[in-house]
C-alpha positions in Angstrom: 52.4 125.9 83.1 50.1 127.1 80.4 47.8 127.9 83.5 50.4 130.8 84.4 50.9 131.6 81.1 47.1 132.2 80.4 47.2 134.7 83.9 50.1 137.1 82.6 52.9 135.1 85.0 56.5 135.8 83.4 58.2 134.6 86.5 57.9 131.3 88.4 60.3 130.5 91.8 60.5 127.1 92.4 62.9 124.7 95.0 65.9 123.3 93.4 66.5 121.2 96.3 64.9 118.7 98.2 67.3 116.5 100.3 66.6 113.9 102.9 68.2 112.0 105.6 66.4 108.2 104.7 64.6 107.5 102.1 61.1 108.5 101.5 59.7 105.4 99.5 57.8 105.8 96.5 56.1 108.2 95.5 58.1 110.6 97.3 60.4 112.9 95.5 64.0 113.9 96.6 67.2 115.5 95.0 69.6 114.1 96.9 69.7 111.7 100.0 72.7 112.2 102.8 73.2 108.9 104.7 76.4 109.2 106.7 78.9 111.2 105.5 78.1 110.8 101.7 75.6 112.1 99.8 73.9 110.0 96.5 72.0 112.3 94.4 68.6 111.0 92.9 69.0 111.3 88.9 65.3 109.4 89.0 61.9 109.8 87.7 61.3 110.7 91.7 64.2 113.0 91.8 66.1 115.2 89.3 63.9 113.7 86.3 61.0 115.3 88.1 62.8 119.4 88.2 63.7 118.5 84.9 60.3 118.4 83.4 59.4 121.7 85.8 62.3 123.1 83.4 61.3 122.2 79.8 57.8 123.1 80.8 58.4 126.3 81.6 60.7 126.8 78.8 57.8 125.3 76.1 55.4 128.1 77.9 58.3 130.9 77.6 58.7 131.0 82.0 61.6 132.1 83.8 62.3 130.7 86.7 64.0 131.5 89.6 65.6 128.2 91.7 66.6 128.7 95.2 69.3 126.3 96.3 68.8 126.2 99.8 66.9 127.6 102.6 69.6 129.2 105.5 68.2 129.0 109.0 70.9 130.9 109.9 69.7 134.1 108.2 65.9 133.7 109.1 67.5 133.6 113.1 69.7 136.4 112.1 67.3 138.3 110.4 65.1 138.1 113.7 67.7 138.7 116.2 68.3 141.4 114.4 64.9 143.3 114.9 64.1 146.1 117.5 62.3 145.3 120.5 61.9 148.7 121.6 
């Protein structure tokens, strides 16, 4: 962070999500893993441990960040279904 700091950045957006259907293994991170019809969510030092420390960073370094929650396919289809073709 002090990289961004050093260049004038005020603003960082990161992913606050990351979830998977199986899990990755080590070495992979992941927020949350959906197996079923339940969901676990990954409190680790691969998982929540890991957007924790992309937190306090940017705090120490005086960063705001912006998290996005989720990506919606639907709007991306929407958004282009939506477009002119004349």
């Amino acid at each position: 962070m002090s990289h961004l700091k050093t260049s004038g950045h005020k603003i960082l957006r990161i992913w606050g999500f990351n979830d998977v259907k199986s899990n990755p293994g080590s070495g992979s991170v992941y927020f949350q893993l959906f197996s079923g019809s339940s969901a676990t969510i990954n409190t680790g030092a691969n998982g929540l441990q890991r957007l924790d420390a992309v937190v306090k960073a940017a705090e120490k370094h005086g960063i705001k960040l912006i998290s996005a929650c989720c990506i919606s396919t639907n709007y991306t289809q929407h958004a282009n279904n939506s477009q002119s073709t004349s």
